[in-house]
LOZA-925867 format. One record per atom (N, C-alpha, C): x, y, z; atom name; residue number from 1. Coordinates in nm, 2 decimals, padded with zeros to 4 digits. Example, Ala and Ser with C-alpha at 12.3 -4.5 7.8 and 13.67 -1.06 7.14 Angstrom:
(pt (01.32 -00.57 00.78) "N" 1)
(pt (01.23 -00.45 00.78) "CA" 1)
(pt (01.32 -00.33 00.78) "C" 1)
(pt (01.28 -00.22 00.71) "N" 2)
(pt (01.37 -00.11 00.71) "CA" 2)
(pt (01.29 00.00 00.79) "C" 2)
// end
This chain:
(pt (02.28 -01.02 -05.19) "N" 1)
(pt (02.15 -01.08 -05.20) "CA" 1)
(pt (02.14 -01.17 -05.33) "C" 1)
(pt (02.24 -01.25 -05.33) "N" 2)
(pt (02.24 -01.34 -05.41) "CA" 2)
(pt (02.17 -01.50 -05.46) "C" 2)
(pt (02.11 -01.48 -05.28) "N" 3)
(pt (02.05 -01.61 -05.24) "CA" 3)
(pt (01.88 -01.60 -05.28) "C" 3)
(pt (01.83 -01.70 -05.38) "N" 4)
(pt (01.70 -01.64 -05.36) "CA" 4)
(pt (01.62 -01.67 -05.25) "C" 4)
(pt (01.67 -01.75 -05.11) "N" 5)
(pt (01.58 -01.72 -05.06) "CA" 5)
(pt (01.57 -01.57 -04.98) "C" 5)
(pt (01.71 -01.51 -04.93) "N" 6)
(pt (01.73 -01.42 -04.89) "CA" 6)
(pt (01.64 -01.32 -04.95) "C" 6)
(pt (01.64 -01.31 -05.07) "N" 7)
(pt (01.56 -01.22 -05.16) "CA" 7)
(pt (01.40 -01.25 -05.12) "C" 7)
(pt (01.44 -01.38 -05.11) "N" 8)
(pt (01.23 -01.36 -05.09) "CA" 8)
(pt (01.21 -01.34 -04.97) "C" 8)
(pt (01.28 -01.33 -04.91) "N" 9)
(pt (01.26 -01.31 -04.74) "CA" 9)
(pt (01.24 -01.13 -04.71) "C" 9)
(pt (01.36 -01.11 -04.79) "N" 10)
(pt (01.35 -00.92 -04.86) "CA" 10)
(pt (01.21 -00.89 -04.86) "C" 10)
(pt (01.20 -00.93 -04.99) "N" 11)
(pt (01.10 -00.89 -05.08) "CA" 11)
(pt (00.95 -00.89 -04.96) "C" 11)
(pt (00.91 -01.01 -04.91) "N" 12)
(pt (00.80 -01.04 -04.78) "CA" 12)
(pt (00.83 -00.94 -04.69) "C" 12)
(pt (00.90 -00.87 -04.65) "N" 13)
(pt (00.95 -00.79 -04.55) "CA" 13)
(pt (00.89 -00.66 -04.62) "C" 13)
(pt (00.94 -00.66 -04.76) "N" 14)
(pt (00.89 -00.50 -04.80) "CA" 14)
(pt (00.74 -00.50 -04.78) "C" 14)
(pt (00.70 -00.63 -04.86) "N" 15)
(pt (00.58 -00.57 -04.86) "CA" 15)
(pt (00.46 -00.61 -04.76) "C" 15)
(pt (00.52 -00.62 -04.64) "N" 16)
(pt (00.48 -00.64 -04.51) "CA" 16)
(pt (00.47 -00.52 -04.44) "C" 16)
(pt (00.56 -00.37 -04.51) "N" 17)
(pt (00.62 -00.31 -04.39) "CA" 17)
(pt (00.50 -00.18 -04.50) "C" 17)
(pt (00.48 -00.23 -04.64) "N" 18)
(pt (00.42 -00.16 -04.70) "CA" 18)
(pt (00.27 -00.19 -04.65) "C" 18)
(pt (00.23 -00.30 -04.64) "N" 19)
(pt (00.12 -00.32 -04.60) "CA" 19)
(pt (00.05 -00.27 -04.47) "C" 19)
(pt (00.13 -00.25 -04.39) "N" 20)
(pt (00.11 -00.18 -04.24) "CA" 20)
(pt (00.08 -00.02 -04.28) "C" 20)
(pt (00.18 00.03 -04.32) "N" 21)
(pt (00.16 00.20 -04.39) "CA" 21)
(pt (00.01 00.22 -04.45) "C" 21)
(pt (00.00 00.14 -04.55) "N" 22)
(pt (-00.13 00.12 -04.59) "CA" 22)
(pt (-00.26 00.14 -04.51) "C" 22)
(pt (-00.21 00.01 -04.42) "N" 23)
(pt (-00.34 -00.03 -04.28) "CA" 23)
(pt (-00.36 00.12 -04.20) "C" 23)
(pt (-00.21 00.17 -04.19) "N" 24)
(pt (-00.26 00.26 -04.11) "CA" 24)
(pt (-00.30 00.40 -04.09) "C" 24)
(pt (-00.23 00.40 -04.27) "N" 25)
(pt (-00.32 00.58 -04.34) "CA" 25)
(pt (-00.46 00.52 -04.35) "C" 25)
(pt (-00.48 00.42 -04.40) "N" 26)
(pt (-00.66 00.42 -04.47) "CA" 26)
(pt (-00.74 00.42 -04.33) "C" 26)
(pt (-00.64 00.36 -04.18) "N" 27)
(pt (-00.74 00.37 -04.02) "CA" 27)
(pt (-00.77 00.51 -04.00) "C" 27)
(pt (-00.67 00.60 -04.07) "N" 28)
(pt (-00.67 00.77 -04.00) "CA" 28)
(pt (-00.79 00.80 -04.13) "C" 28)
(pt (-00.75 00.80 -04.26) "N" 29)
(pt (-00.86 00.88 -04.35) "CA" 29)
(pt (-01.00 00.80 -04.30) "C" 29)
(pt (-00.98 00.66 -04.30) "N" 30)
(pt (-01.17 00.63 -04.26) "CA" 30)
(pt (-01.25 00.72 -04.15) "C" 30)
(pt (-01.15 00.68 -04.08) "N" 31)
(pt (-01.17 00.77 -03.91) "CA" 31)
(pt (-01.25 00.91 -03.93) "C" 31)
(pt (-01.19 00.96 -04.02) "N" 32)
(pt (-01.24 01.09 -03.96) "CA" 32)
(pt (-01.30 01.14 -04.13) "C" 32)
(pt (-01.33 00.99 -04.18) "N" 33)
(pt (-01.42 01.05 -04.32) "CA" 33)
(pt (-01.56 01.04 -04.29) "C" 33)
(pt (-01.61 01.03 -04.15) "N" 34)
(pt (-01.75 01.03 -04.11) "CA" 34)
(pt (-01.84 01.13 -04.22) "C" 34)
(pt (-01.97 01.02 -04.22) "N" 35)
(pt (-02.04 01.13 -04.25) "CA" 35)
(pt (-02.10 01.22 -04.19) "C" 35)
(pt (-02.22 01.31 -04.21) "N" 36)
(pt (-02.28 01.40 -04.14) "CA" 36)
(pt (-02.43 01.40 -04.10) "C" 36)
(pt (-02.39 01.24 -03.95) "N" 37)
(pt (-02.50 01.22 -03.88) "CA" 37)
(pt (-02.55 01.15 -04.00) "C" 37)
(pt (-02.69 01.17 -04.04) "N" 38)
(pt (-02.80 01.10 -04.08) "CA" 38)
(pt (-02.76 01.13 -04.25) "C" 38)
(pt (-02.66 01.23 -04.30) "N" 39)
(pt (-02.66 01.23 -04.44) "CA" 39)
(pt (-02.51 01.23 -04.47) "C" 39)
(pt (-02.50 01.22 -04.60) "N" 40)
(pt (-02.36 01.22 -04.64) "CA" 40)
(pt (-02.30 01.35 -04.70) "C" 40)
(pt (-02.19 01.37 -04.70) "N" 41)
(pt (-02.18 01.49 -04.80) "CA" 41)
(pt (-02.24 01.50 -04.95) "C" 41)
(pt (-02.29 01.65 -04.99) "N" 42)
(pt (-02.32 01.61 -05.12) "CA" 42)
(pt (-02.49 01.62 -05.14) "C" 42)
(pt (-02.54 01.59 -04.98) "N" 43)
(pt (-02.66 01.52 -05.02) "CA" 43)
(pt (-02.73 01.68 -05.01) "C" 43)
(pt (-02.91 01.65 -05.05) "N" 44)
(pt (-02.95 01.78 -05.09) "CA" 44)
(pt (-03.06 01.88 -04.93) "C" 44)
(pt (-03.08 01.97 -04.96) "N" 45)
(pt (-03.12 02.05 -04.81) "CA" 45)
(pt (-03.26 01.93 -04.80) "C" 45)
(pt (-03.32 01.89 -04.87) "N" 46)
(pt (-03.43 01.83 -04.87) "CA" 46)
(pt (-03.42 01.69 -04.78) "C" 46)
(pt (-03.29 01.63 -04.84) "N" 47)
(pt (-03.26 01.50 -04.83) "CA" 47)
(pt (-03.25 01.48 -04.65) "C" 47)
(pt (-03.12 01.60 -04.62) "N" 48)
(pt (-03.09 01.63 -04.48) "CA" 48)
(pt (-03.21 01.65 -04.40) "C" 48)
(pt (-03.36 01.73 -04.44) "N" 49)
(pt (-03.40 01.73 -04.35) "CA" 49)
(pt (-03.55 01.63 -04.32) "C" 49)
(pt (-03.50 01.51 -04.44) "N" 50)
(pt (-03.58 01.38 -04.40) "CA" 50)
(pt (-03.48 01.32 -04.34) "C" 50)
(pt (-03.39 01.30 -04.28) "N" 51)
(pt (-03.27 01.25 -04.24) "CA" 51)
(pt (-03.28 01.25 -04.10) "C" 51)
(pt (-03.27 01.36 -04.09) "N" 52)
(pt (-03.27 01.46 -03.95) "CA" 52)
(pt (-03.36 01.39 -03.91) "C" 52)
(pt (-03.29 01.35 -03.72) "N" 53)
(pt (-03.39 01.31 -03.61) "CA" 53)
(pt (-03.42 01.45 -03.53) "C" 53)
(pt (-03.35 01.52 -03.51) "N" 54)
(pt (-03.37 01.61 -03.44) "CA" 54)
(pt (-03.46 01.71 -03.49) "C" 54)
(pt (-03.48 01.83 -03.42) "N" 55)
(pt (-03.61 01.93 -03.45) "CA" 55)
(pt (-03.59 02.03 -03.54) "C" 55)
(pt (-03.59 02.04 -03.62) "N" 56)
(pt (-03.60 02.16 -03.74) "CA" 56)
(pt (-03.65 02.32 -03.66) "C" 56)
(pt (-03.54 02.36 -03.67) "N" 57)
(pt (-03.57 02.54 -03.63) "CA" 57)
(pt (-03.54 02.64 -03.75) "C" 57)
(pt (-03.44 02.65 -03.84) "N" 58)
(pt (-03.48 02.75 -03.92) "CA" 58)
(pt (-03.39 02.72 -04.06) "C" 58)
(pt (-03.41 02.79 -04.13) "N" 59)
(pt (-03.33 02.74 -04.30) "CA" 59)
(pt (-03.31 02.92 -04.35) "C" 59)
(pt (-03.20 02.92 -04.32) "N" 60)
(pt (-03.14 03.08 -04.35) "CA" 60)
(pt (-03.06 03.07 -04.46) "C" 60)
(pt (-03.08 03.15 -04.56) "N" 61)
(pt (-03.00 03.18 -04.68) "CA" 61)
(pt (-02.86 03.28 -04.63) "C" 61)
(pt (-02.75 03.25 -04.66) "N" 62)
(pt (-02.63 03.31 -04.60) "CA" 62)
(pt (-02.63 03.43 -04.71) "C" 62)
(pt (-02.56 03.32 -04.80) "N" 63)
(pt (-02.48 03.38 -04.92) "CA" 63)
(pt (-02.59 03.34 -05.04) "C" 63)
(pt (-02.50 03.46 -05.16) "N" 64)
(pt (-02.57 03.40 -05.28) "CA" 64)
(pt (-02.61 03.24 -05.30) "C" 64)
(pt (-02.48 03.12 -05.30) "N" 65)
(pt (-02.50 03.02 -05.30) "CA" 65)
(pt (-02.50 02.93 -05.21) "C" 65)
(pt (-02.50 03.01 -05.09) "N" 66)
(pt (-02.47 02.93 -04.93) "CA" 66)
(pt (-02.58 02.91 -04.84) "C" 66)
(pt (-02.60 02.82 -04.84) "N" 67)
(pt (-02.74 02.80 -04.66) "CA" 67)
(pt (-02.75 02.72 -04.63) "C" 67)
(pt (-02.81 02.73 -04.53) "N" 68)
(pt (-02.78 02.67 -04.40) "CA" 68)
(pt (-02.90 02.63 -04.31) "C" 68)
(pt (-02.93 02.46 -04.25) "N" 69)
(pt (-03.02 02.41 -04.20) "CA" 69)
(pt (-03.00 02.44 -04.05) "C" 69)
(pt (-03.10 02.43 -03.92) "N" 70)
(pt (-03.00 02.41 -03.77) "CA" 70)
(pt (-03.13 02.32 -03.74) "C" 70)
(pt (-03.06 02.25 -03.61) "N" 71)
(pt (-03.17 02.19 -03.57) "CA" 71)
(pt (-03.14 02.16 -03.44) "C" 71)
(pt (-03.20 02.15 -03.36) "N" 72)
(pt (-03.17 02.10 -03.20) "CA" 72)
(pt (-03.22 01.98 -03.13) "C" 72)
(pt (-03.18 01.93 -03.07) "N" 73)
(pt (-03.19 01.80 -03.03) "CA" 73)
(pt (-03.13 01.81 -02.85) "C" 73)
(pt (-03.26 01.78 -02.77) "N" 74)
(pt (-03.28 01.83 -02.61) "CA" 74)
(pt (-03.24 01.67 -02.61) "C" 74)
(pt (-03.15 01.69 -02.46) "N" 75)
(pt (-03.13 01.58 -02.40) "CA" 75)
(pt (-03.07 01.57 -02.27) "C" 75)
(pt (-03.08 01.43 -02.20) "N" 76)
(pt (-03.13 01.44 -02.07) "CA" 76)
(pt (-02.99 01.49 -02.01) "C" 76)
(pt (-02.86 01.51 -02.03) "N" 77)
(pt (-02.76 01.58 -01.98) "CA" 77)
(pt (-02.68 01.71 -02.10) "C" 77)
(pt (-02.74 01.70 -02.22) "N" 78)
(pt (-02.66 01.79 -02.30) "CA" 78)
(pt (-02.79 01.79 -02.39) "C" 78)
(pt (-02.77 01.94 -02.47) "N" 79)
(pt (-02.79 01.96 -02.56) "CA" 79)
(pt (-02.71 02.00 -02.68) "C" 79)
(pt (-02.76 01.98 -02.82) "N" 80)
(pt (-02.72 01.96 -02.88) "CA" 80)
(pt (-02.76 02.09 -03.02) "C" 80)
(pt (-02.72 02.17 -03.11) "N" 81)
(pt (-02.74 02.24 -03.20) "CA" 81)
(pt (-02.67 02.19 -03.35) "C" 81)
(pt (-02.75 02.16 -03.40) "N" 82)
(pt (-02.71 02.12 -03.56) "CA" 82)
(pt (-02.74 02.21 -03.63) "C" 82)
(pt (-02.61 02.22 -03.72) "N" 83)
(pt (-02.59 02.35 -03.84) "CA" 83)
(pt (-02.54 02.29 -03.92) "C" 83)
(pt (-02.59 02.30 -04.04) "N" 84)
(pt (-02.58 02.21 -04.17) "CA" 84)
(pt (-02.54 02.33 -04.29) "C" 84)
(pt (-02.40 02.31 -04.35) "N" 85)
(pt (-02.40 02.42 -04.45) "CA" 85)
(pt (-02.43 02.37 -04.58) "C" 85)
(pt (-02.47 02.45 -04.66) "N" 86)
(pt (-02.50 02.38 -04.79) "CA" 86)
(pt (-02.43 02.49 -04.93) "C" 86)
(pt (-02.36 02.46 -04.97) "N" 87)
(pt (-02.30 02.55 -05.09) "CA" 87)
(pt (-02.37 02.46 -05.24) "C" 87)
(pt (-02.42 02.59 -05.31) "N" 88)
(pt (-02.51 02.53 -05.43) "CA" 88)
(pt (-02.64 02.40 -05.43) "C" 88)
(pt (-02.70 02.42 -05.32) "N" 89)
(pt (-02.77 02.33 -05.27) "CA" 89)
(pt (-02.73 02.14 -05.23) "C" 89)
(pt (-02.57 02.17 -05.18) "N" 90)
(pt (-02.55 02.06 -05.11) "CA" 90)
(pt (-02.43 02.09 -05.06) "C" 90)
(pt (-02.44 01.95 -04.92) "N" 91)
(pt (-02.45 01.92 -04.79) "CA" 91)
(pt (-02.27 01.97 -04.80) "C" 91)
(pt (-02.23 02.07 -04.72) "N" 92)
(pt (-02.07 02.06 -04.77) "CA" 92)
(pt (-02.00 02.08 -04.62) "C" 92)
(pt (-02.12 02.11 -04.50) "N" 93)
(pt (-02.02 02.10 -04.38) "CA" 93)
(pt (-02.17 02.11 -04.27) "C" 93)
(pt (-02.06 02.05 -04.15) "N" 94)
(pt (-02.14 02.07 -04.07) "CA" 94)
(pt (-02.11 02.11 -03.92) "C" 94)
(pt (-02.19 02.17 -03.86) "N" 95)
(pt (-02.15 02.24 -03.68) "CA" 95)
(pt (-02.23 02.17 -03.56) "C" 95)
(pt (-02.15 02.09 -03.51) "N" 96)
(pt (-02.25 02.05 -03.37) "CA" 96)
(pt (-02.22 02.12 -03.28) "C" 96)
(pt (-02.27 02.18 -03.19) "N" 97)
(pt (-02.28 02.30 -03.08) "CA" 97)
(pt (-02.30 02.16 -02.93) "C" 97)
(pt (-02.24 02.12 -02.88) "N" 98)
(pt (-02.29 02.10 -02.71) "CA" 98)
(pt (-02.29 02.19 -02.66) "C" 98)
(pt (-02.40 02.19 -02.58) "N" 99)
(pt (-02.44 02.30 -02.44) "CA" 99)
(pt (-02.48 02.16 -02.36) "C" 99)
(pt (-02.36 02.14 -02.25) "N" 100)
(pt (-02.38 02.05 -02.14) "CA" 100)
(pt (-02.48 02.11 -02.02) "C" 100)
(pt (-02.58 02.02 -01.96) "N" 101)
(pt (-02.68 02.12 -01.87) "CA" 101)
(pt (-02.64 02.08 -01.75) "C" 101)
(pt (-02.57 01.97 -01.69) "N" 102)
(pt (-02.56 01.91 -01.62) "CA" 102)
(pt (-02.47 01.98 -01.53) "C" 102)
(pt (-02.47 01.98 -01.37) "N" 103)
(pt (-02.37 02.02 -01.33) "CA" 103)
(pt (-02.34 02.23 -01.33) "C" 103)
(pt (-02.28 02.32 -01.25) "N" 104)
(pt (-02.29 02.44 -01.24) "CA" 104)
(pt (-02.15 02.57 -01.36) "C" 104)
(pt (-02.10 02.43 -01.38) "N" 105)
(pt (-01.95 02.53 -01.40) "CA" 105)
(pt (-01.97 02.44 -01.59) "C" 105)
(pt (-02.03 02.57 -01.68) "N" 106)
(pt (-02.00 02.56 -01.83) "CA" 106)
(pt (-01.85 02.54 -01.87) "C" 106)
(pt (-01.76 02.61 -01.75) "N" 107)
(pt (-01.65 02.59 -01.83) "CA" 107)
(pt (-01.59 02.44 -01.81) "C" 107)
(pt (-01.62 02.38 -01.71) "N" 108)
(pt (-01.55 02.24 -01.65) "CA" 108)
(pt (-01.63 02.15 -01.78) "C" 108)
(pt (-01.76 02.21 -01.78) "N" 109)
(pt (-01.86 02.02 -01.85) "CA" 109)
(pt (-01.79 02.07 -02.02) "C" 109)
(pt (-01.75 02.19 -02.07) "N" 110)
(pt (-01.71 02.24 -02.18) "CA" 110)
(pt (-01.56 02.14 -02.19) "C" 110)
(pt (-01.50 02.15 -02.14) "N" 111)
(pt (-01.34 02.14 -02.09) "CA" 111)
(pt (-01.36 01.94 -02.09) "C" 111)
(pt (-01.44 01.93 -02.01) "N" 112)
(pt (-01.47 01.74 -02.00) "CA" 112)
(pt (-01.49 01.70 -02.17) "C" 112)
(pt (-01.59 01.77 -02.20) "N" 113)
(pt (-01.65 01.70 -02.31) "CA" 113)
(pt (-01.53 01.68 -02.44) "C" 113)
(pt (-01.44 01.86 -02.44) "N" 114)
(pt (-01.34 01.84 -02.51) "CA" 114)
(pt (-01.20 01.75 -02.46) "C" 114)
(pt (-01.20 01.71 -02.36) "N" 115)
(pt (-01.10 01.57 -02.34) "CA" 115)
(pt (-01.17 01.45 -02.40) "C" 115)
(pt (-01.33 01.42 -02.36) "N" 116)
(pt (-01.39 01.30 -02.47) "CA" 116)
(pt (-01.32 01.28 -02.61) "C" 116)
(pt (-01.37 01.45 -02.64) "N" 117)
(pt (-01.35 01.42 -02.82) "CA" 117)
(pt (-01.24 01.38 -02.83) "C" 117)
(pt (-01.12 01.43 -02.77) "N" 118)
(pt (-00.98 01.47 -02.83) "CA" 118)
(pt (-00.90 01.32 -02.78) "C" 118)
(pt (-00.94 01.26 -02.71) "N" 119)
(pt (-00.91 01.10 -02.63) "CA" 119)
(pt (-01.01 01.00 -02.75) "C" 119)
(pt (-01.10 01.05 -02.84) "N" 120)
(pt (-01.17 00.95 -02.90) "CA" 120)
(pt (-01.12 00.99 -03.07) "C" 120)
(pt (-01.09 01.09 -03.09) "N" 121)
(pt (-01.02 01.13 -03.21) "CA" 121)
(pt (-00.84 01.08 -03.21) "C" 121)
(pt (-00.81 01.04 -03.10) "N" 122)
(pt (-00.63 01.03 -03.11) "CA" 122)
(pt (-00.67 00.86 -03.10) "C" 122)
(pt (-00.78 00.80 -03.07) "N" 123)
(pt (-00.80 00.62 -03.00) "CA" 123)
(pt (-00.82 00.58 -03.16) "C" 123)
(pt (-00.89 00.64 -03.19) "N" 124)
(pt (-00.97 00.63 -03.39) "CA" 124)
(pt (-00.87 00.64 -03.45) "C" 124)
(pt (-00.78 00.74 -03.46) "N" 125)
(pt (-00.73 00.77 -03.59) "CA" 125)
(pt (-00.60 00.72 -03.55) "C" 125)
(pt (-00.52 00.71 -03.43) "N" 126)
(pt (-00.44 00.66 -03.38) "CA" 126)
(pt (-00.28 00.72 -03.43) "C" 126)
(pt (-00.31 00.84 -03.39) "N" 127)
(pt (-00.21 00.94 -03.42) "CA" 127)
(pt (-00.22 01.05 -03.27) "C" 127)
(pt (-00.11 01.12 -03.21) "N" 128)
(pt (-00.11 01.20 -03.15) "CA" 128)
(pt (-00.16 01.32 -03.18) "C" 128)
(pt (-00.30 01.40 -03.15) "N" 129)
(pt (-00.33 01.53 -03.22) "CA" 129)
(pt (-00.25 01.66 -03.14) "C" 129)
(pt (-00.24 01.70 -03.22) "N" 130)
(pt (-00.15 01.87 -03.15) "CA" 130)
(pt (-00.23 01.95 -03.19) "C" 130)
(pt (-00.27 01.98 -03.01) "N" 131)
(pt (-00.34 02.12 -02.95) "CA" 131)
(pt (-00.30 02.26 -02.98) "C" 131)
(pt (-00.39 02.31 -03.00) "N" 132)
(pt (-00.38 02.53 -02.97) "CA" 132)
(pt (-00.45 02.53 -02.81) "C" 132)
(pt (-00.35 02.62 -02.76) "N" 133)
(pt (-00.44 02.68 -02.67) "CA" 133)
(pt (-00.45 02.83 -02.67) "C" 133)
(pt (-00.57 02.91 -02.64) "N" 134)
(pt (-00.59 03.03 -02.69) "CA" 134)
(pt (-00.52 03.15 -02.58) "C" 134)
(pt (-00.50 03.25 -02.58) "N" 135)
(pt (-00.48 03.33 -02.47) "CA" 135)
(pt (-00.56 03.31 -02.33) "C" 135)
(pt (-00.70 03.27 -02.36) "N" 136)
(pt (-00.81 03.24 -02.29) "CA" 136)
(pt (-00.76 03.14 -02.23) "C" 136)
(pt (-00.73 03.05 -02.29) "N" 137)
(pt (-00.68 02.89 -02.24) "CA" 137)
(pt (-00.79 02.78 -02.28) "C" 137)
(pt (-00.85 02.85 -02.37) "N" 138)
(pt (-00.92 02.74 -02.45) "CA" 138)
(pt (-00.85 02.64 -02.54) "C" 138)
(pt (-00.89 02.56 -02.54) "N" 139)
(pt (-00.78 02.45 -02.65) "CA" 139)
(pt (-00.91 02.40 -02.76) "C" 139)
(pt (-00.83 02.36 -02.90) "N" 140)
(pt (-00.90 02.33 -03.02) "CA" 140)
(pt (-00.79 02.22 -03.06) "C" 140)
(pt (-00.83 02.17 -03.16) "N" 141)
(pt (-00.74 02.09 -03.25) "CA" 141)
(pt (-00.85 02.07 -03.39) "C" 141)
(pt (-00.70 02.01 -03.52) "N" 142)
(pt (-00.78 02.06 -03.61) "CA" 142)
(pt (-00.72 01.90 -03.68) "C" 142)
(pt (-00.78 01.85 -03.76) "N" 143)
(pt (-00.81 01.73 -03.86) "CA" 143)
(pt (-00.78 01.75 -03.98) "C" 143)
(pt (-00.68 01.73 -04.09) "N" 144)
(pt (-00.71 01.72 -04.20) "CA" 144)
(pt (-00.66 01.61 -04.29) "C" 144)
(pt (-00.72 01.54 -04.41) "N" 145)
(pt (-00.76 01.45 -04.45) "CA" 145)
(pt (-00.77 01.50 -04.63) "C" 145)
(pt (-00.74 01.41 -04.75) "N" 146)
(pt (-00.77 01.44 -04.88) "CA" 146)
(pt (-00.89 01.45 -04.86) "C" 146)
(pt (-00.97 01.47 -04.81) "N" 147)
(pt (-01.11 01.50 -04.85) "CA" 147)
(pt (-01.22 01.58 -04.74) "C" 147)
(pt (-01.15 01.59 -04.60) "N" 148)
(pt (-01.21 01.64 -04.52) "CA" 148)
(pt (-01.14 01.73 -04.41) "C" 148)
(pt (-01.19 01.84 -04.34) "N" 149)
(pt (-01.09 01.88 -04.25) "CA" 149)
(pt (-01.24 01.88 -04.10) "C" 149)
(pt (-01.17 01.86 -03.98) "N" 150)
(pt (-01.26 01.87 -03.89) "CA" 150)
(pt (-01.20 01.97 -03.77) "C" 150)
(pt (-01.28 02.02 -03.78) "N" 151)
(pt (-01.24 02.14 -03.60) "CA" 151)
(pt (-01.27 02.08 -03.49) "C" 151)
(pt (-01.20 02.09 -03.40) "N" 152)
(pt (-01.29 02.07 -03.25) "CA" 152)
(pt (-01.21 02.16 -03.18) "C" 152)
(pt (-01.33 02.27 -03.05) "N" 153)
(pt (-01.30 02.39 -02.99) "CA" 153)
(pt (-01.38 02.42 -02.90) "C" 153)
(pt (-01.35 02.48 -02.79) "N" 154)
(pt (-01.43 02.50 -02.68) "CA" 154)
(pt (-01.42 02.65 -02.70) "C" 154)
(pt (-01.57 02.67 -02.72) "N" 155)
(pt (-01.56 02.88 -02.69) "CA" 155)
(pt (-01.66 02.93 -02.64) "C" 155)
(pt (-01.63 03.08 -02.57) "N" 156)
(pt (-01.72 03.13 -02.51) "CA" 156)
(pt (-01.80 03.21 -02.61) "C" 156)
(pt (-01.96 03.18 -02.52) "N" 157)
(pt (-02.01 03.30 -02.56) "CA" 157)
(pt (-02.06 03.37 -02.42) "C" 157)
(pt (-02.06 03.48 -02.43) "N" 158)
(pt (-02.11 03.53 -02.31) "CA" 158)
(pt (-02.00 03.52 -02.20) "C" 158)
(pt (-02.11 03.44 -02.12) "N" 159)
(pt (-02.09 03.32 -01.97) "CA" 159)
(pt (-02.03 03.23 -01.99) "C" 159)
(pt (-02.05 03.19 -02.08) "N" 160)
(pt (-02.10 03.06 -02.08) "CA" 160)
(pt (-01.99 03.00 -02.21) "C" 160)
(pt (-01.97 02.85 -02.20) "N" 161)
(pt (-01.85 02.78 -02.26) "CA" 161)
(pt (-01.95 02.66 -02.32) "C" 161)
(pt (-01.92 02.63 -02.43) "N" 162)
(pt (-01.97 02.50 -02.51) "CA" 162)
(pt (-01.88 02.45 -02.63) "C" 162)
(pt (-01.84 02.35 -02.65) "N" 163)
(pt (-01.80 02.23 -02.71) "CA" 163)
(pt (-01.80 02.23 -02.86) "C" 163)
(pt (-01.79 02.27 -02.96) "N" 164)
(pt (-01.79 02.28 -03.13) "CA" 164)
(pt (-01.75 02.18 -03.22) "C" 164)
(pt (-01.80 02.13 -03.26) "N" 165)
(pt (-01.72 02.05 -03.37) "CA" 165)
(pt (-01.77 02.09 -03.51) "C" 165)
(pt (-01.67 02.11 -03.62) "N" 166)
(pt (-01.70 02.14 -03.71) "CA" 166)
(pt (-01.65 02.04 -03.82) "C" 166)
(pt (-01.73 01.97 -03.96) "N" 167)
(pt (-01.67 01.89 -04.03) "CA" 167)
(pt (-01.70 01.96 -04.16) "C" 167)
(pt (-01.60 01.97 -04.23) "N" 168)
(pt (-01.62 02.01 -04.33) "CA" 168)
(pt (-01.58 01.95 -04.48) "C" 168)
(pt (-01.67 01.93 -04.63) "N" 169)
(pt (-01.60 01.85 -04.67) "CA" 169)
(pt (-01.48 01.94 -04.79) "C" 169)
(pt (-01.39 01.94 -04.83) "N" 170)
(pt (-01.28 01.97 -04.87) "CA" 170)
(pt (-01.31 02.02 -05.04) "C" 170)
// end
């Protein structure tokens, strides 16, 4: 590589090939650096629940420094449960619950919803995610990120089967 053009042709190549690497860790960390709905991480139980569109149901103290907001939000084919954790009075994770109403079989609209997520999390972040499936034959997959880790899981309770996503910040 004695030639400088050869070299500069090199050189464009590196940092072409570096440039792409770049493009396409920062598509996966944006992807799934969402915030949480109407607040961001960090922010305060007050903040969250001027935020919040949905209905305010209860504000439970867990732990010494842990609690937690929920809220529900009715809708015309699913409902929806928000759980907001808070460590030291801010926003550090969060739980959306679907309960699909539509339709007779919880486990099928449970089972749909998690092909959505898991088809809209591999389109976004644009990586293949690798599944668990449980003894049950529930399947989950799990996200993690310098700054965030996200769950998604279908479990029973009871009867009945609903949809979980969990984001948490790191």
């Amino acid at each position: 590589m004695n030639d400088p053009i050869q070299l500069n042709q090199f050189m464009i190549k590196k940092y072409f090939y570096f440039a792409i690497v770049v493009l396409i860790t920062s598509s996966f960390t944006t992807e799934i650096e969402k915030e949480c709905r109407n607040s961001s991480f960090g922010a305060t139980i007050q903040t969250v629940k001027l935020n919040e569109t949905a209905i305010f149901v209860k504000q439970e103290n867990i732990l010494h420094n842990l609690k937690s907001l929920t809220f529900v939000d009715y809708g015309v084919e699913a409902n929806y449960i928000y759980t907001y954790t808070f460590h030291s009075e801010k926003l550090t994770g969060l739980q959306i619950k679907k309960t699909s109403i539509s339709g007779d079989n919880s486990f099928m609209n449970a089972a749909d919803d998690y092909n959505t997520v898991i088809d809209k999390y591999n389109l976004n972040c644009k990586i293949k995610i690798k599944e668990a499936v449980s003894d049950q034959g529930l399947k989950s997959f799990k996200l993690t990120s310098p700054k965030r880790e996200i769950y998604v899981m279908v479990v029973r309770e009871n009867q009945d089967f609903f949809l979980v996503e969990k984001i948490f910040k790191k």
